[in-house]
C-alpha atoms as one frame of an Amber mdcrd trajectory, in Angstrom:
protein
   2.134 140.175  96.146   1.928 139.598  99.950   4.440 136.389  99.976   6.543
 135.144 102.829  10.356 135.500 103.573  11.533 131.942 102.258   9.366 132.043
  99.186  11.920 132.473  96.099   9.394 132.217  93.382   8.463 129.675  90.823
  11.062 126.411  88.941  10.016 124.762  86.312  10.316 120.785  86.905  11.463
 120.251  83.023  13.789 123.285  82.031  15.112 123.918  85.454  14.180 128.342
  84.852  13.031 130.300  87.745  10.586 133.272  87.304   9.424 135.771  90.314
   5.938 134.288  91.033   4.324 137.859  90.035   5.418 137.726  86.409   4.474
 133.824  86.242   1.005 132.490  86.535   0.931 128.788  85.325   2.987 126.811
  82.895   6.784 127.415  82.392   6.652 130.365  79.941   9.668 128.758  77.971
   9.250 124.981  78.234   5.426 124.739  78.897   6.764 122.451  81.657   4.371
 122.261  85.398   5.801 125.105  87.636   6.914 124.519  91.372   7.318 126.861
  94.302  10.697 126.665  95.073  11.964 128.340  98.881  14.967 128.902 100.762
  15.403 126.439 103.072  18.820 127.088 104.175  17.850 130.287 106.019  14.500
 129.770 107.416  14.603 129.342 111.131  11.836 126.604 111.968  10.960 123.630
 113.865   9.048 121.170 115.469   8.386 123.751 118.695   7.380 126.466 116.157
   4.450 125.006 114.865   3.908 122.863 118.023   3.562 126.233 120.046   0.782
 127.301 117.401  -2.900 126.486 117.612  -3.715 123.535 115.554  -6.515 125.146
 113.606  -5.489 125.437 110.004  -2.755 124.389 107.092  -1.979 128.441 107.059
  -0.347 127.671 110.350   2.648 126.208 108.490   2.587 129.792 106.242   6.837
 129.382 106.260   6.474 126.974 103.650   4.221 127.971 102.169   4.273 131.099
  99.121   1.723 133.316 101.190   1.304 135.324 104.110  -1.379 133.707 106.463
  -3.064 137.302 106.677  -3.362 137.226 102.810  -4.977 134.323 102.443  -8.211
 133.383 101.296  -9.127 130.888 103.933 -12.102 129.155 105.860  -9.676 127.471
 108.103  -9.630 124.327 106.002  -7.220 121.717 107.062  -5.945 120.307 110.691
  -8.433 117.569 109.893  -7.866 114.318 112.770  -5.688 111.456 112.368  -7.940
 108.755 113.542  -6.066 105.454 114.845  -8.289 102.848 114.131  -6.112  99.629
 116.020  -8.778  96.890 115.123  -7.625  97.257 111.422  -3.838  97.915 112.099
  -4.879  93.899 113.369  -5.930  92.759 110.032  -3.215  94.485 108.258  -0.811
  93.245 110.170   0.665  96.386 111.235   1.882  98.308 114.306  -0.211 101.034
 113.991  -2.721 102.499 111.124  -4.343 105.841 110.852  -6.697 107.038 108.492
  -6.128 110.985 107.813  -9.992 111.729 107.953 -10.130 114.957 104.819 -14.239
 114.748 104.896 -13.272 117.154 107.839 -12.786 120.507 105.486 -14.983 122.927
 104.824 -16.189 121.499 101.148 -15.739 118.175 102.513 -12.598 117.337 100.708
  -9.018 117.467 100.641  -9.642 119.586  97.496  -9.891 122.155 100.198  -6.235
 122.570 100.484  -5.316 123.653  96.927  -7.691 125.353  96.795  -6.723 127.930
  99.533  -3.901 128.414  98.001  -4.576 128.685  94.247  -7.067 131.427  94.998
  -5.262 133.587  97.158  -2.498 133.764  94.213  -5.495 134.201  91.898  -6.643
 137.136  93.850  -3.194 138.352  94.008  -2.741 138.068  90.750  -5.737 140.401
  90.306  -8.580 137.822  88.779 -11.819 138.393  89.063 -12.706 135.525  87.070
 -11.259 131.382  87.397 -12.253 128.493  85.619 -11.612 124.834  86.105 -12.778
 121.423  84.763 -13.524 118.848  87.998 -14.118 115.768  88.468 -16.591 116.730
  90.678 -15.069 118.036  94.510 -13.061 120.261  92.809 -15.761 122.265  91.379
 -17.246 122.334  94.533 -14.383 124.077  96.364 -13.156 125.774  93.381 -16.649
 127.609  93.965 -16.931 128.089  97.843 -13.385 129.535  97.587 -13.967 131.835
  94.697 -17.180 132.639  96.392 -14.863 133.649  99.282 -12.430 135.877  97.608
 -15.398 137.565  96.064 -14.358 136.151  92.322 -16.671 134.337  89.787 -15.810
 131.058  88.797 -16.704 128.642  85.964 -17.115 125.315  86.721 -16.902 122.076
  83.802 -18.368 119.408  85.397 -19.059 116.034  83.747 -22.677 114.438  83.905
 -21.573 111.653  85.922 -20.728 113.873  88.183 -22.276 113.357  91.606 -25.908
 115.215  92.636 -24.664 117.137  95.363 -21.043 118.665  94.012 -23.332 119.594
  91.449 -25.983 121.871  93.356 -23.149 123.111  95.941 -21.334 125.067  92.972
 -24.356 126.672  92.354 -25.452 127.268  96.066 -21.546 128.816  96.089 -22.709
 130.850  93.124 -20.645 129.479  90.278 -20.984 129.187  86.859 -21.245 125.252
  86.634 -21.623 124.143  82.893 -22.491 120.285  82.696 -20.570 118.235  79.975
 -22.239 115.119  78.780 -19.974 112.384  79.030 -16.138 111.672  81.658 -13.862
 114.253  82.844 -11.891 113.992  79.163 -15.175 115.600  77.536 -15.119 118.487
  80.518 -11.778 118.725  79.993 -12.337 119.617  76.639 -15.335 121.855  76.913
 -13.301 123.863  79.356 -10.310 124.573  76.758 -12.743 125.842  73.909 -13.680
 128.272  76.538 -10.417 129.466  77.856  -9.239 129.912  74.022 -12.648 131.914
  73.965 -11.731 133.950  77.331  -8.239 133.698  77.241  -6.720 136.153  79.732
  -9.934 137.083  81.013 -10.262 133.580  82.955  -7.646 132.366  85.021  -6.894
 128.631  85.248  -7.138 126.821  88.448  -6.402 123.630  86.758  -4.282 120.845
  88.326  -0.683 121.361  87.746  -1.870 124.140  85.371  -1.745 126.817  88.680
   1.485 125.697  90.400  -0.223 126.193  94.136  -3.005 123.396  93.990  -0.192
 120.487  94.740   1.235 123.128  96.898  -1.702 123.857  99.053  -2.047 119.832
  99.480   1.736 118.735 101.123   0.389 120.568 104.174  -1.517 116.928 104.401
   2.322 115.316 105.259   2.903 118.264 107.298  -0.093 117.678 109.813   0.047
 114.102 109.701   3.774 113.939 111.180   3.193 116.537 113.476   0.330 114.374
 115.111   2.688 111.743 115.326   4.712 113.781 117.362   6.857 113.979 114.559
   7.137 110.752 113.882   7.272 110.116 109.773   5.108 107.520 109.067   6.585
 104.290 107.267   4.009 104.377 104.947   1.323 106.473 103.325  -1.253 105.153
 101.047  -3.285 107.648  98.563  -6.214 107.205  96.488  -4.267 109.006  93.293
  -6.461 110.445  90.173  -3.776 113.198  88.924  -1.999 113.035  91.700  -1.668
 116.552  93.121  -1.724 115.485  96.795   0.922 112.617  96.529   3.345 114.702
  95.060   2.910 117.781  97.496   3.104 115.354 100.513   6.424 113.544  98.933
   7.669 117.379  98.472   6.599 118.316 102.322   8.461 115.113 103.125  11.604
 116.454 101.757  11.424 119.542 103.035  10.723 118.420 106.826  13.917 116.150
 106.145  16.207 119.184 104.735  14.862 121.416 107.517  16.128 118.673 109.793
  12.737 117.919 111.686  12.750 114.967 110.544  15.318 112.106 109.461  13.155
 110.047 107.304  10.641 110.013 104.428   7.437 107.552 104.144   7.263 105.148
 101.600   4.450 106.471  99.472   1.555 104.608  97.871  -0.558 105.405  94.785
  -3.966 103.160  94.500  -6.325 103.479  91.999  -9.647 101.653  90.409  -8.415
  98.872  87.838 -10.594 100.311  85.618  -7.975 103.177  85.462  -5.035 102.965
  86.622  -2.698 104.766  84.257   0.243 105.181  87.210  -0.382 101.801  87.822
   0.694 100.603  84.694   3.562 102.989  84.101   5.122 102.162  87.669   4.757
  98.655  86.921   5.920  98.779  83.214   8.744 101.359  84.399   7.989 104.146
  82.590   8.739 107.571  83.780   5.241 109.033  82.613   1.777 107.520  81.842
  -0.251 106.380  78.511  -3.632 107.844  78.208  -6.074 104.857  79.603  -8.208
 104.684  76.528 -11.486 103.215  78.025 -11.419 104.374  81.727 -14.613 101.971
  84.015 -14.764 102.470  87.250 -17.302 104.116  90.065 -15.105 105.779  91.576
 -15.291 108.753  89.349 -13.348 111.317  91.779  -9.849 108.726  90.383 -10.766
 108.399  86.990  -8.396 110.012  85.487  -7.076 108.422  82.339  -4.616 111.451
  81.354  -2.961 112.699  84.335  -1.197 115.925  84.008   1.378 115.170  87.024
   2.527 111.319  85.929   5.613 112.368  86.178   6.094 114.183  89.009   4.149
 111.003  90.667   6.019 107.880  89.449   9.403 110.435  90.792   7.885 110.328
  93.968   6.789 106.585  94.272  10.241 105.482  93.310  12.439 107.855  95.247
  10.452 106.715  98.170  10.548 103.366  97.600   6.852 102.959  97.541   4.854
 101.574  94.559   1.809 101.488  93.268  -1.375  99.073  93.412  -4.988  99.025
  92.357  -8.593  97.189  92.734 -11.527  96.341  91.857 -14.241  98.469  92.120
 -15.699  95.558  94.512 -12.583  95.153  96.632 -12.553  99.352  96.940 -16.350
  99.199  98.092 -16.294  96.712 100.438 -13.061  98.235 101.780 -15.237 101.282
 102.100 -18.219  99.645 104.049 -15.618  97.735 106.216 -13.234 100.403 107.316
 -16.879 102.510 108.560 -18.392  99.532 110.169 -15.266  98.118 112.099 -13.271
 101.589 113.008 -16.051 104.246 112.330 -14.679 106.468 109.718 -16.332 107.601
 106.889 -14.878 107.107 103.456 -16.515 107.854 100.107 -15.914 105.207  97.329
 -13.206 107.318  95.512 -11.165 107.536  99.018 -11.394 103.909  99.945  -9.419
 103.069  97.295  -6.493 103.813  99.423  -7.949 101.192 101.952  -8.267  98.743
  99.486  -4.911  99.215  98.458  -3.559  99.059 102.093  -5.302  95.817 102.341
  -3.829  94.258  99.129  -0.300  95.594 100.158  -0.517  93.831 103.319  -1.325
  90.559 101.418   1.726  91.323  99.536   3.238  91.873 102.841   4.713  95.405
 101.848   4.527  96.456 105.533   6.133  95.249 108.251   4.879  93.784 111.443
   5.762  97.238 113.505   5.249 100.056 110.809   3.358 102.659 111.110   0.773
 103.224 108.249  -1.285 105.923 107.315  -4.512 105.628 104.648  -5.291 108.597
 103.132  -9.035 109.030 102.917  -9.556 112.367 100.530 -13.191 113.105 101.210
 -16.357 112.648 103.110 -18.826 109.661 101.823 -21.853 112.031 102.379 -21.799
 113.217  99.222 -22.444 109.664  97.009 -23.606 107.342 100.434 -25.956 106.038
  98.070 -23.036 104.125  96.158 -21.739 102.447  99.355 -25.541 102.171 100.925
 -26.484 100.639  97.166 -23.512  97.776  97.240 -24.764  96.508 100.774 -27.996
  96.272  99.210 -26.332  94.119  96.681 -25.090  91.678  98.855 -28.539  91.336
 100.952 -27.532  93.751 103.644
């Protein structure tokens, strides 16, 4: 395997084992516990002039912390997406300053971009020629341009709610997409009958199945602070479904801190729909991991997830950062939406603007102060479901 000099292979989060990342693939093979790539910090010579001296054209330009060699990846340059400051809202907020991190930028359209990158170049090194995943929808999508890439065939389990155009982009990417009547819980399960049916033969790019989805998505924190001129924000709010990109920004956080280019962490944010919001109700409650959310309602079908695989790993992360967690209605989260694109410009699909409605109900609960820096995490581009924004206008006479 083509990996770089820090990379020390894979910990598991529950048992504490190592294993060397080429005998490893997924789950802890003692514990069953998620798997983390773990790196040796101590001895890697970066900093901020490193990567500033670099061109700002793609996450493999941070490749040091990451477990792959840039010229082994399977890449179409996804990442280095713009920080947009957007000071009209940072008004209404009440805040210094507030940034959205626009993700609709990649080449899927998605922040789904980034693990993906990096699960597939350790499926290719791992010699697949065949992955499989269940998605929510954007997922499925990149799972497939990214396969299509590396010249593998992927299977795709896509529930029917599933938006139009995810849909016919796995099978413009040539995928495998199998539609599953019903929520992501009935893809979820369609795609496990078939893995016991394939077994080896597939290989799982399932969140916090693979241990390099999360992985591939800290590089989010990593850009983010660097166009701050390394600056860490105070605050970072993230539309959270299972959670994969809060927990590898919190990681990236800690590792800028322990590699001394920075001296602080952001307070981190997880919003969801209240029609499921199973970190929600654990941070609240103050539970270390989630209960399934047994009816989960809520347009905003990229976040409904009502069994999150990495609850734990995310309620670690909101507390050590001293950040919590909030959620709204599916009305507050569209109208959040339509406001943020017709008052500062950017586009954010319904699932993303959860993280602007939750900015906006943190400020009411005046979470930030009057000079902090905050940044809003929007995931994805609203091309793909416009209609759902375009049709609550409509509802309201516009």
């Amino acid at each position: 395997m083509e990996t770089t000099r820090a990379f020390e292979g894979l910990e598991c989060v529950d048992c504490g084992e190592s294993f060397a990342a080429a005998a490893a693939t997924h789950r802890c093979p003692e514990c069953g516990g998620i798997l983390d790539p773990a790196y040796d910090l101590e001895n890697l010579d970066v900093d901020a002039e490193t990567f500033g001296a670099r061109r700002f054209d793609s996450l493999w330009r941070y490749a040091e912390l990451l477990p792959f060699t840039r010229g082994s990846a399977v890449s179409m340059d996804e990442g280095a997406t713009a920080l947009v400051p957007c000071p009209g809202l940072a008004d209404e907020l009440g805040v210094g300053e507030l940034y959205i991190k626009d993700e609709g930028r990649n080449p899927t359209g998605t922040f789904r971009d980034r693990g993906q990158t990096v699960a597939m170049t350790a499926a290719a090194q791992h010699g697949a020629s065949e992955v499989a995943l269940a998605s929510t929808g954007n997922a499925g999508q990149s799972a497939g341009a990214y396969a299509g890439r590396a010249g593998l065939d992927a299977h795709v389990f896509l529930p029917s709610r599933s938006g139009f155009t995810t849909k016919a982009m796995v099978n413009v990417h040539g995928g495998d997409m199998n539609v599953v009547q019903g929520r992501i819980g009935d893809a979820n399960a369609a795609f496990e009958d078939a893995m016991d049916e394939h077994g080896e033969a597939w290989y799982s790019l399932q969140a916090f199945a693979t241990p390099y989805r999360h992985e591939g998505k800290k590089t989010l924190l990593y850009e983010t602070v660097e166009q701050l001129d390394w600056e860490t924000p105070d605050h970072v709010v993230y539309p959270t479904g299972d959670g994969g990109g809060l927990v590898g920004m919190w990681k990236a956080a800690t590792e800028l801190r322990e590699l001394g280019i920075t001296a602080d962490v952001p307070a981190m944010y997880a919003a969801q729909a209240e029609g499921c919001a199973p970190i929600v109700r654990a941070f609240q409650e103050g539970r270390d991991a989630h209960e399934p959310w047994d009816t989960p309602d809520t347009i905003c079908g990229g976040i409904e997830i009502p069994d999150p695989a990495g609850s734990r790993l995310v309620l670690e992360a909101l507390r050590e950062s001293n950040g919590g967690a909030v959620a709204a209605s599916d009305e507050e989260i569209l109208e959040a939406g339509t406001a943020v694109a017709s008052r500062a410009g950017p586009e954010m699909g319904a699932t993303c603007a959860a993280a602007a409605a939750g900015a906006w109900e943190l400020a009411d609960r005046d979470a930030f102060g009057e000079d902090d820096t905050v940044v809003v995490v929007s995931t994805g581009t609203a091309n793909k479901a416009a209609d759902v924004l375009r049709s609550h206008l409509m509802s309201k006479g516009i």
